[in-house]
C-alpha positions as CSV (number, residue, x, y, z in Angstrom):
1,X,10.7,-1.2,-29.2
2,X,9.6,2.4,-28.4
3,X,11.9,4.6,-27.2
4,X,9.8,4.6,-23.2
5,X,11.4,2.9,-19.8
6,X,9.9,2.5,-16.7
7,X,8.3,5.6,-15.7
8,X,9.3,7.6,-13.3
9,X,7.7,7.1,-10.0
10,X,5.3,9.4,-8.0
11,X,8.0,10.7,-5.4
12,X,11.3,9.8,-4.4
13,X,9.8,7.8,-1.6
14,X,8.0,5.4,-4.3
15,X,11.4,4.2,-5.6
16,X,11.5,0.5,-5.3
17,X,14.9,0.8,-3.9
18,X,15.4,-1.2,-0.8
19,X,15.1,-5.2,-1.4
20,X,15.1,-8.2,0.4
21,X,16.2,-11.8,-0.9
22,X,14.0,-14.3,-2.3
23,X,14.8,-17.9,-3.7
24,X,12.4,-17.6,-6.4
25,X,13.2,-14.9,-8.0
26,X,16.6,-13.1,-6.0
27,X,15.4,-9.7,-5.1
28,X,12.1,-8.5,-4.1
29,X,11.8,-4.6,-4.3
30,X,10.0,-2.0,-2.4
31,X,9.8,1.6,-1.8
32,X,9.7,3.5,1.1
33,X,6.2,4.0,1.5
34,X,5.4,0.3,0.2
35,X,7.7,-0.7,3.5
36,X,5.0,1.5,5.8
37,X,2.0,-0.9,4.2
38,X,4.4,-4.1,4.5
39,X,4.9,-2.8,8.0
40,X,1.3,-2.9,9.1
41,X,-0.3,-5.4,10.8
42,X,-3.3,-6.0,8.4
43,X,0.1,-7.0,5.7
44,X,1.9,-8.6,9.1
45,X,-0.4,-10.8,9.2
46,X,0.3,-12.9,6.1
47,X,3.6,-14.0,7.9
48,X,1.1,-16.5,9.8
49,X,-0.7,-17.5,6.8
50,X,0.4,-20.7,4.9
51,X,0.2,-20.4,1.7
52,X,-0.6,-24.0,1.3
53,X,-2.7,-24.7,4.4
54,X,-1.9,-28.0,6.1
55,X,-0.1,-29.2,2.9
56,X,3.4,-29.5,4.9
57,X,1.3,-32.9,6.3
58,X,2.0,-34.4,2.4
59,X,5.4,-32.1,1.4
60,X,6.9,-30.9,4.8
61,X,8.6,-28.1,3.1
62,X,5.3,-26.0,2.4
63,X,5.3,-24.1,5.1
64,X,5.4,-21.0,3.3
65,X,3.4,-18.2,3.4
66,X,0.8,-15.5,1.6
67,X,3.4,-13.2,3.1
68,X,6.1,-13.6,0.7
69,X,4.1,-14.9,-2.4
70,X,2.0,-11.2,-2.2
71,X,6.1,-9.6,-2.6
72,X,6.6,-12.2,-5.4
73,X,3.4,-11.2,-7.3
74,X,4.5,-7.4,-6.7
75,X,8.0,-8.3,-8.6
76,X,6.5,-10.0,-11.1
77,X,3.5,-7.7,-12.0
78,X,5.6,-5.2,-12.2
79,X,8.3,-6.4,-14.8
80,X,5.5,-7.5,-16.5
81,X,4.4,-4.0,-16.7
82,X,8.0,-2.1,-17.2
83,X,8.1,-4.9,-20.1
84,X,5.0,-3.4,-21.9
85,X,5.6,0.2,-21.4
86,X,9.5,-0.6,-23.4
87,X,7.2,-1.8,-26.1
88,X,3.9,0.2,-26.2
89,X,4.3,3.2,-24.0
90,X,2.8,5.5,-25.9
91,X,-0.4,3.8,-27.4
92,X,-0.7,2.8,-23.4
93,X,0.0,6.4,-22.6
94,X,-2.2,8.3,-24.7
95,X,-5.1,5.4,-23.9
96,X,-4.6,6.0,-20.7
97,X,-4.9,9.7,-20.8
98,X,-8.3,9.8,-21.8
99,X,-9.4,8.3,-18.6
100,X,-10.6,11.2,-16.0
101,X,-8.1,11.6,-13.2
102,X,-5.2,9.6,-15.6
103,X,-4.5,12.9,-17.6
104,X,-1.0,13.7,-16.3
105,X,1.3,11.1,-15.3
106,X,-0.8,8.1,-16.1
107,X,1.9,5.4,-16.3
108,X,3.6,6.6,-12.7
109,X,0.0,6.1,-11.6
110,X,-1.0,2.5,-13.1
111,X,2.6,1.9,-12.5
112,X,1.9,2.0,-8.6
113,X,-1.7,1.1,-9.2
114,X,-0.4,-2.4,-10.5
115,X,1.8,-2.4,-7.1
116,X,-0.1,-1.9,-4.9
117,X,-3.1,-4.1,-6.1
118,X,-0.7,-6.9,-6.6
119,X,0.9,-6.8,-2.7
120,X,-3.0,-6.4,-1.3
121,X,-4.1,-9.3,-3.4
122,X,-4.7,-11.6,-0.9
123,X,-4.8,-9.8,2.5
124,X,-8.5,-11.4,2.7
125,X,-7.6,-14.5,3.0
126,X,-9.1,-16.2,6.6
127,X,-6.8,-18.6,8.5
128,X,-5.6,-21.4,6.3
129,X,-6.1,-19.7,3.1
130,X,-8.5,-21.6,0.3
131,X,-9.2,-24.6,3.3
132,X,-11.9,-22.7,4.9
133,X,-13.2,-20.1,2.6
134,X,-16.4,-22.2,1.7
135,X,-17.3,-21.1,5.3
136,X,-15.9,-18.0,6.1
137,X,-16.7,-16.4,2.5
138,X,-19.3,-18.8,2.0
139,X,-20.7,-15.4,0.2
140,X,-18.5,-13.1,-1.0
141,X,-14.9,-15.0,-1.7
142,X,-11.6,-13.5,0.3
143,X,-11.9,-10.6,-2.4
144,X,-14.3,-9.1,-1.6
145,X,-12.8,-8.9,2.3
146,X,-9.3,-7.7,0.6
147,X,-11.3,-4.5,-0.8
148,X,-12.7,-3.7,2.4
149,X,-9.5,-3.8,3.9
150,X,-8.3,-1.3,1.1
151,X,-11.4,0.9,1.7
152,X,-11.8,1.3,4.9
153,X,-10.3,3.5,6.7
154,X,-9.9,2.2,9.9
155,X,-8.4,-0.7,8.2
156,X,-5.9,0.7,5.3
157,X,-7.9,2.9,3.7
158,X,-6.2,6.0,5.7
159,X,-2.6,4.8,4.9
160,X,-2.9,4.6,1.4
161,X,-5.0,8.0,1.1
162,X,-2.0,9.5,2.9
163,X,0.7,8.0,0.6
164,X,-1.4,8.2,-2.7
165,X,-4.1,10.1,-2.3
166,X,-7.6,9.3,-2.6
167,X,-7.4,8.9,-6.8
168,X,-5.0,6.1,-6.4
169,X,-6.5,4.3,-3.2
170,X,-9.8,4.7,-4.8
171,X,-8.2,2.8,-8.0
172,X,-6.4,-0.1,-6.5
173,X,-9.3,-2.2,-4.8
174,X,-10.7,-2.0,-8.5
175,X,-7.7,-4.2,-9.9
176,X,-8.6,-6.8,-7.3
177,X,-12.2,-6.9,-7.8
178,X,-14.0,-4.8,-10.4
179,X,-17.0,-2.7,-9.9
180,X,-19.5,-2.8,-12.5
181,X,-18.4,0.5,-13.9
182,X,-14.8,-0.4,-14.7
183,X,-12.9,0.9,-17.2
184,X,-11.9,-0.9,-20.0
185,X,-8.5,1.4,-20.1
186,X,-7.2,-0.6,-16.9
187,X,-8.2,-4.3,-18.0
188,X,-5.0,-4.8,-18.9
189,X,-3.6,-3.5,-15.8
190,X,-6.4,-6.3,-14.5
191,X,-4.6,-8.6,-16.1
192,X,-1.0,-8.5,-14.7
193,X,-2.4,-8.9,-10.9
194,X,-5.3,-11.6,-12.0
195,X,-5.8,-13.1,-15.5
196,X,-4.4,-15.7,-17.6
197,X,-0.8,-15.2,-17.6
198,X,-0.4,-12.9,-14.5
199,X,1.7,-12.6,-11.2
200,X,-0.3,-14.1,-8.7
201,X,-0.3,-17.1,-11.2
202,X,3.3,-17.0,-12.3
203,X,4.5,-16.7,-8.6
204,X,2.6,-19.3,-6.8
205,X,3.2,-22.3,-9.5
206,X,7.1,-21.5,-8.7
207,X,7.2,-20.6,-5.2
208,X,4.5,-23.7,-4.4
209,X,6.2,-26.1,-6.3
210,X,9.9,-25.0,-5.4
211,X,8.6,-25.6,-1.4
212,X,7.3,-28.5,-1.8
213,X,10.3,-30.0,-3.8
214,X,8.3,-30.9,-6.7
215,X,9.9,-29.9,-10.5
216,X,6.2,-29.4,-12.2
217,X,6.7,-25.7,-12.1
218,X,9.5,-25.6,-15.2
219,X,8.4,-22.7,-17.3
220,X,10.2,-19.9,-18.6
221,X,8.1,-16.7,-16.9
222,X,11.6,-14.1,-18.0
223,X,10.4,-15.0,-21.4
224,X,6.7,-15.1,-21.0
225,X,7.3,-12.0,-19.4
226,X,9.5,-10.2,-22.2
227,X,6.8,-12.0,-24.9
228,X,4.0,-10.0,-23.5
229,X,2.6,-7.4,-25.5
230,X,-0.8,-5.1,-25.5
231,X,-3.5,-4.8,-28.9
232,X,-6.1,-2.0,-29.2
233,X,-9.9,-3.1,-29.2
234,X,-12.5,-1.0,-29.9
235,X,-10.6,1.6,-27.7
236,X,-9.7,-0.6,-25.2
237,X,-6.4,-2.3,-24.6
238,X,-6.0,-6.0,-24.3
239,X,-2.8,-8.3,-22.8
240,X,-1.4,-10.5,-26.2
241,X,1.3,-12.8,-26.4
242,X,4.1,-12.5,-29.3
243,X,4.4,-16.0,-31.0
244,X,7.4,-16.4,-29.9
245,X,5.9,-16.4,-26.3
246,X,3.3,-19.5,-27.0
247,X,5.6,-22.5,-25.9
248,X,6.6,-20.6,-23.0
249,X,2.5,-19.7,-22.0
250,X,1.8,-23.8,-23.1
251,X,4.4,-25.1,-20.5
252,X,2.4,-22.7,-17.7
253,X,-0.7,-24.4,-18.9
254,X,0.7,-27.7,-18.2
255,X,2.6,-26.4,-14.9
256,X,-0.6,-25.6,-13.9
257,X,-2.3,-29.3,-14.9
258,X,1.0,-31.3,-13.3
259,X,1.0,-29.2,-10.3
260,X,-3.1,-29.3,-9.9
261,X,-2.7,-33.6,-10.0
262,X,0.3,-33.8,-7.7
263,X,0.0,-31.2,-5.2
264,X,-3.3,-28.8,-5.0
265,X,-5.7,-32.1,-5.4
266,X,-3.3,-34.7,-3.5
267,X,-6.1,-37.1,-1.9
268,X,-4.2,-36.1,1.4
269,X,-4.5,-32.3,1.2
270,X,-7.8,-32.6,0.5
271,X,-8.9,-34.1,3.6
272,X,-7.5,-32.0,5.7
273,X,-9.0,-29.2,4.1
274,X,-12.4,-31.0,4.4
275,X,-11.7,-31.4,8.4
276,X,-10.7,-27.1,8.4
277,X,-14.2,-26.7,6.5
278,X,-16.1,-29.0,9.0
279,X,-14.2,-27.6,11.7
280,X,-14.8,-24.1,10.9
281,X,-18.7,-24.7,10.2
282,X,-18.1,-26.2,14.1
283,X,-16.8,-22.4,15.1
284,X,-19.4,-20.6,13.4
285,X,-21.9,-22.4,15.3
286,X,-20.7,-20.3,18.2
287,X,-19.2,-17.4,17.1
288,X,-20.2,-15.8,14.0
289,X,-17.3,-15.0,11.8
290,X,-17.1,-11.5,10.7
291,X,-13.9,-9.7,8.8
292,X,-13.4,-8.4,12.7
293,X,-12.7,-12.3,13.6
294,X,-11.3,-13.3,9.9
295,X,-8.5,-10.2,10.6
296,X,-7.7,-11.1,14.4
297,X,-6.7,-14.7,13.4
298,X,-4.0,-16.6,11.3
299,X,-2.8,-20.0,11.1
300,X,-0.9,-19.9,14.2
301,X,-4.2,-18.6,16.4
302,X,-6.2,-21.1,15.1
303,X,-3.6,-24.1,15.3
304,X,-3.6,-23.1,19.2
305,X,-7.7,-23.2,19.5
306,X,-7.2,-26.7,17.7
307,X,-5.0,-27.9,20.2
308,X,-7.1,-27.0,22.7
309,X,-10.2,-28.6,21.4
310,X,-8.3,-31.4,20.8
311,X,-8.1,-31.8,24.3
312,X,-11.3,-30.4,25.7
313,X,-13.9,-29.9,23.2
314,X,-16.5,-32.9,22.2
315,X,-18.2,-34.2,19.5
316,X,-17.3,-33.4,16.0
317,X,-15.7,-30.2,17.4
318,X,-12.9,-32.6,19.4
319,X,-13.3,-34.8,16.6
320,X,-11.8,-32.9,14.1
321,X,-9.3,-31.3,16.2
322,X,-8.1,-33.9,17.1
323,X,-7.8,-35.4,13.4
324,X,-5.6,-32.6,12.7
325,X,-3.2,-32.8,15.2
326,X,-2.7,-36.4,15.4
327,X,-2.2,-36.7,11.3
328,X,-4.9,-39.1,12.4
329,X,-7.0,-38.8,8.9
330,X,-9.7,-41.1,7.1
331,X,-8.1,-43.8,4.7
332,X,-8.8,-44.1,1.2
333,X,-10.4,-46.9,-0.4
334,X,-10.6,-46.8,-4.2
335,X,-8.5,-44.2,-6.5
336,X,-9.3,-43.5,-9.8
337,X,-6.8,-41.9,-12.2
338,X,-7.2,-38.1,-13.3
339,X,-9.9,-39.1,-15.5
340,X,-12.2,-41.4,-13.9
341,X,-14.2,-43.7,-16.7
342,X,-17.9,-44.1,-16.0
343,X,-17.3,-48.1,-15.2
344,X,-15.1,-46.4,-12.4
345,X,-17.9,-43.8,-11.3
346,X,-20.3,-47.0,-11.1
347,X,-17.4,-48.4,-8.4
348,X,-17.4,-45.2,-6.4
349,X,-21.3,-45.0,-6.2
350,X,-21.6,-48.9,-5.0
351,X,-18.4,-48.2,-2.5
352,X,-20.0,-45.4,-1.2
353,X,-23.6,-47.2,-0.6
354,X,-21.8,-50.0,0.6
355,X,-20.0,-47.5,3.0
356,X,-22.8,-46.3,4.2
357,X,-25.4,-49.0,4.8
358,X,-22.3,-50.7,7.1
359,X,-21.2,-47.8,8.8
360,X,-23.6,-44.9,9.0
361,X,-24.0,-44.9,12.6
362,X,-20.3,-43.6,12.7
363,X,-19.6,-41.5,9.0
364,X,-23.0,-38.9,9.2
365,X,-20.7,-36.5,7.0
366,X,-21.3,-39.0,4.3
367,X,-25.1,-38.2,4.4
368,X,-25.1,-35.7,1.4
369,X,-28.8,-37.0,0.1
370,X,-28.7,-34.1,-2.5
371,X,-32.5,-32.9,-3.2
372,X,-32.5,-30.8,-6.2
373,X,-34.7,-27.0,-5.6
374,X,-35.7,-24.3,-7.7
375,X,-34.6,-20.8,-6.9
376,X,-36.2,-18.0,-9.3
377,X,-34.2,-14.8,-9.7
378,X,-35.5,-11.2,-11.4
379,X,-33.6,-9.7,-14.2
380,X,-32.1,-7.6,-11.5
381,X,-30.4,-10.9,-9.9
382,X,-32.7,-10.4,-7.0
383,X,-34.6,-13.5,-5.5
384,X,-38.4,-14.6,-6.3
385,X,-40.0,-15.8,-3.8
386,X,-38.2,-19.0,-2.2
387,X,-36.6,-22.0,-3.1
388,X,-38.8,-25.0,-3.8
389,X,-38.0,-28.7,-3.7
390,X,-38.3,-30.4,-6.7
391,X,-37.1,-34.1,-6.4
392,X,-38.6,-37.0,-4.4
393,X,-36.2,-39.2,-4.3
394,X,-36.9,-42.7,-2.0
395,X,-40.3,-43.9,-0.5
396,X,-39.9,-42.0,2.7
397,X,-37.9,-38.4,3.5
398,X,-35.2,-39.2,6.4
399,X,-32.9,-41.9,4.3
400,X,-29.7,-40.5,2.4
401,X,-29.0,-43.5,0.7
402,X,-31.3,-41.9,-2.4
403,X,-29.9,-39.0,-4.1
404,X,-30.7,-36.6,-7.0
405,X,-28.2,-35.1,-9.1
406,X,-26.9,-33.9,-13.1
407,X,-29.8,-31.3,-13.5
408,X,-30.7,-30.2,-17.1
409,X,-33.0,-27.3,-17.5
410,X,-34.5,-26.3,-20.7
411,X,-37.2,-23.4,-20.9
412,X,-40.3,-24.0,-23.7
413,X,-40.8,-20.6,-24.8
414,X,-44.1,-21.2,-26.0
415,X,-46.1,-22.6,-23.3
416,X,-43.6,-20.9,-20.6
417,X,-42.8,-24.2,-18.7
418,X,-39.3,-25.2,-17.6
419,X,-38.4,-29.4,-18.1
420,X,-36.4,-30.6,-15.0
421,X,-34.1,-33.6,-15.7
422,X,-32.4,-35.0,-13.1
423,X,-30.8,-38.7,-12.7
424,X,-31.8,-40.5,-9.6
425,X,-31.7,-43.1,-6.9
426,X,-35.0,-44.4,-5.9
427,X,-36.6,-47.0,-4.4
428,X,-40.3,-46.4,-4.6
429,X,-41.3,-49.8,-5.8
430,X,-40.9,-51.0,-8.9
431,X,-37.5,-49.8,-8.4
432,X,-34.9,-51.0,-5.7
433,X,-31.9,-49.0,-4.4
434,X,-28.9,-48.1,-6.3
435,X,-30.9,-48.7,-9.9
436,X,-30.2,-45.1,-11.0
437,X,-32.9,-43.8,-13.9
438,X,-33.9,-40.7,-15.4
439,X,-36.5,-38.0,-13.7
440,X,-38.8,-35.3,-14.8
441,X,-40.5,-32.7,-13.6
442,X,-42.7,-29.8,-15.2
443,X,-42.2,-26.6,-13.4
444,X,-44.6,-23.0,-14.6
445,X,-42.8,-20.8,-15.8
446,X,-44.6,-17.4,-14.1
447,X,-44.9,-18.9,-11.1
448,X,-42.2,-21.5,-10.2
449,X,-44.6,-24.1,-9.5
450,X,-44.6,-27.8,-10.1
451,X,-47.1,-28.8,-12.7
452,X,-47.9,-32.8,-11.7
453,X,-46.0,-34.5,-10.1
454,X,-42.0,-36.0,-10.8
455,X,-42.1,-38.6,-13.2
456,X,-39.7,-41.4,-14.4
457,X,-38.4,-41.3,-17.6
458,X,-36.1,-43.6,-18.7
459,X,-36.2,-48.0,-18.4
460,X,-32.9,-49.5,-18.1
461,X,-33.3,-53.3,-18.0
462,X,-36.0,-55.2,-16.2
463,X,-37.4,-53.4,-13.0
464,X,-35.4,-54.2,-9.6
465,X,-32.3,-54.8,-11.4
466,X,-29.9,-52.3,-10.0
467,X,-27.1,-53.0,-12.0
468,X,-28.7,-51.3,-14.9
469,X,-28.5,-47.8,-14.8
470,X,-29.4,-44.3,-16.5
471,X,-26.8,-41.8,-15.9
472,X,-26.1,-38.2,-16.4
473,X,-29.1,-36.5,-18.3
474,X,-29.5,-33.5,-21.0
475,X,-32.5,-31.7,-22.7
476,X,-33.0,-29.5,-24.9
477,X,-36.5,-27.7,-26.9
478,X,-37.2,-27.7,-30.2
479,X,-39.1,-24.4,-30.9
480,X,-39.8,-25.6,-34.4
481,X,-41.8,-28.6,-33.1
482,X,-42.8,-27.7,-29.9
483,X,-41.1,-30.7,-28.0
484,X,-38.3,-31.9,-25.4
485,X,-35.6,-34.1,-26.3
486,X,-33.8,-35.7,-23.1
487,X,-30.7,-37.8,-23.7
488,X,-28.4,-40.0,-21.4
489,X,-26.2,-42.6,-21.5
490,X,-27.1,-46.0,-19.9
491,X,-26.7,-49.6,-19.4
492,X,-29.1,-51.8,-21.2
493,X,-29.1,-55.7,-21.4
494,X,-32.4,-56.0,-24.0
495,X,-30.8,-58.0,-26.7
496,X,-29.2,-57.3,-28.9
497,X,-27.3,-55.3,-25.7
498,X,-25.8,-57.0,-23.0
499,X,-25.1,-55.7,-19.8
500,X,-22.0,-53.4,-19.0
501,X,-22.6,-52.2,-23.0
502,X,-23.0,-48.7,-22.6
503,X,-24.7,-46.6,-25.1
504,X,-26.5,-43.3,-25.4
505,X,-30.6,-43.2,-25.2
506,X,-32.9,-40.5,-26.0
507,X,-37.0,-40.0,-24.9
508,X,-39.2,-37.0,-27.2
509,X,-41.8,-35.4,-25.2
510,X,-44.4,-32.4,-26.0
511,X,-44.2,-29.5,-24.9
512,X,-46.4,-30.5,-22.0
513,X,-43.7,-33.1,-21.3
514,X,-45.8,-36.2,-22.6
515,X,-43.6,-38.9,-24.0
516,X,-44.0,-39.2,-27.5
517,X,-42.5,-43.1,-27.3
518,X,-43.5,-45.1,-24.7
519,X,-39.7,-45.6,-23.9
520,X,-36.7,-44.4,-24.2
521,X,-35.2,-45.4,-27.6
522,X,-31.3,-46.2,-28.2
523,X,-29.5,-43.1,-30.4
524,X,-25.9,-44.9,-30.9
């Protein structure tokens, strides 16, 4: 141990020393000037955020909210942090001192950078937290919202600037989400608020699993946290874990697989937050949602417009409203275990065309025909040109019971080409629906363009037999020979196979994607 505690804060008014109580970890402290951000209604708002969305409609005790789990990640960044500077305050010090603005007083600085970046976490999150963010951050995620909150100043940009200054406001939204000129100094710093043994983490495996009355969470943070220690990189410091620390870090790992299985991916939850997604696709449709409309709603304003459209609003508007607040949800009908075999991925697929040939004038949200495009991108990440379809799946466009999916893309260097691979449904005669096989397609490589047209590249069984099936492809080039080599695994009944004997099979091509065997030829 060195001979550094905590730092000394800023001011006076930056002493954590008013608290309120907490079941998960007894006291939550604050400052003075945290209580003025805590205070304002961009923070208030988290009250009326569930953590856990609609999960209460599996565990009815998960009703709590971002509100006190943004305080929990505070607490715990920050003993995380007093924890390092007792053992490595000065080779944190002095690393820290040779980043510009960080010369004098760096740890009171990081010290309430950490803070602050861990209590504004999540104040990006839309209504329902994770449930909708497919639609309402469709492009950016809820971080990239939380940093225009800290920016702006009409948001609480002009708060922390006048509690912190501009060097420390300018500093926090960087912990959240880094620009591309971050400094390696503060990726430790990083680490505490979001990385593999933070906080955020830490707090929300307790706090979720104490509310919903589950025991998954059992891991022994007080020691992860007092096993946390920091190594020097290439001038750089980095978060390490004492070995004394590893049993503690392996039970989070598996806190984090029990509570993933039994709670976060609970068929139940789940379909609830596929109904918030559908029904917040249903809002966007008439009224764009912009971080204006995100920041004047929570769960509690949104509930209400759900009501309400429950009772007025048609079509899959009224639909889904209405599935939501009568518990009034779709019904499974087949469960795998955590790790579904691919005899149980075969069941799924026939369910699910089975599903749908009976019932698709009433389940259109089970029309996901997925048609695989290209989309080039410069070296500067910026689009080329458009997106092009490449698959062709079924005799005629307008059906979805023939899908594409599994892409492989290798690149042949020496004739600039790109080799497609793609498993797929089709029925273009001599193939019937459901007999999955394996796809090709050629694509230039300086212009995007299809060169021929998609080809078939694997033979399962006799043709029109649907019950023998290629499945998820690979491919790779061989520079040395100038040639493809696709793989899958399949079901084959040519003797001396029989059917339901899966085994791996591989076609060569050329470079100019010409089979080098007529078929494909068994590897296993």
């Amino acid at each position: 141990m060195s001979q550094f505690r905590r730092p000394k804060c800023l001011t006076p008014q930056d002493e954590p020393t008013q608290r309120i109580r907490c079941p998960i970890h007894g006291f939550l402290h604050y400052s003075e000037n945290e209580r003025r951000i805590i205070d304002h209604p961009i923070f208030r708002r988290l009250r009326y955020i569930r953590q856990l969305a609609l999960t209460e409609f599996v565990y009815p005790g998960a009703t709590h909210t971002r509100f006190e789990h943004s305080l929990g990640v505070m607490e715990i960044a920050t003993r995380a942090f007093d924890s390092l500077i007792a053992k490595k305050g000065g080779l944190i010090e002095g690393n820290l001192k040779e980043l510009q603005g960080f010369e004098n007083r760096p740890l009171a600085k990081t010290h309430q950078i950490v803070r602050l970046s861990a209590l504004l976490h999540d104040t990006g999150h839309a209504a329902f937290s994770h449930a909708a963010e497919k639609v309402v951050h469709a492009d950016s995620g809820h971080e990239s919202l939380t940093v225009k909150i800290i920016q702006e100043e009409d948001l609480l940009g002009s708060l922390l600037t006048d509690l912190y200054g501009e060097e420390l406001a300018k500093w926090t939204p960087q912990l959240i989400k880094p620009g591309k000129d971050f400094p390696s100094q503060l990726q430790f710093l990083r680490d505490l608020v979001s990385g593999e043994m933070d906080g955020d983490r830490a707090d929300y495996l307790l706090r979720d699993s104490y509310h919903c009355g589950v025991d998954y969470e059992r891991f022994d943070y007080r020691r992860m946290i007092e096993c946390l220690d920091v190594i020097e990189e290439q001038g750089a410091l980095s978060i390490a874990l004492d070995r004394e620390g590893i049993h503690t870090y392996e039970a989070l790992v598996l806190a984090r697989y029990q509570m993933n299985l039994q709670v976060y991916m609970h068929r139940l939850r789940r379909i609830y937050d596929h109904y918030f997604e559908r029904y917040f696709g249903c809002v966007a449709q008439d009224t764009p949602i912009t971080p204006e409309v995100i920041l004047s709603n929570n769960d509690t304003t949104m509930l209400t417009q759900i009501f309400k459209d429950a009772d007025d609003a048609k079509g899959k508007r009224g639909d889904i409203a209405r599935r939501i607040r009568d518990r009034k949800h779709h019904r499974g009908v087949y469960e795998t275990g955590a790790t579904a075999s691919h005899y149980e991925k075969r069941i799924v697929e026939s369910l699910l065309s089975s599903i749908r040939a009976k019932y698709s004038a009433h389940i259109s949200h089970l029309r996901n025909r997925k048609l695989w495009y290209n989309l080039r991108i410069s070296d500067a990440g910026a689009e080329i040109g458009g997106d092009l379809r490449l698959s062709d799946m079924g005799a005629t466009d307008g059906s979805s019971s023939f899908d594409a999916h599994t892409p492989s893309v290798p690149y042949n260097a020496s004739d600039n080409v790109y080799l497609v691979v793609w498993q797929g449904d089709d029925d273009t005669a001599p193939q019937v629906n459901d007999e999955n096989e394996i796809f090709f397609q050629v694509v230039a490589g300086a212009t995007g363009a299809e060169v021929g047209p998609d080809e078939r590249i694997s033979d399962m069984g006799i043709d029109g037999d649907s019950a023998l099936d290629a499945w998820e492809p690979d491919a790779a080039w061989n520079s040395t020979d100038n040639e493809f080599l696709v793989v899958w695994y399949g079901d084959e009944d040519v003797a001396p196979l029989i059917d339901g004997e899966n085994e791996n099979f591989g076609q060569r091509l050329d470079g100019a994607a010409v089979p080098i065997k007529v078929s494909g030829y068994l590897v296993d």
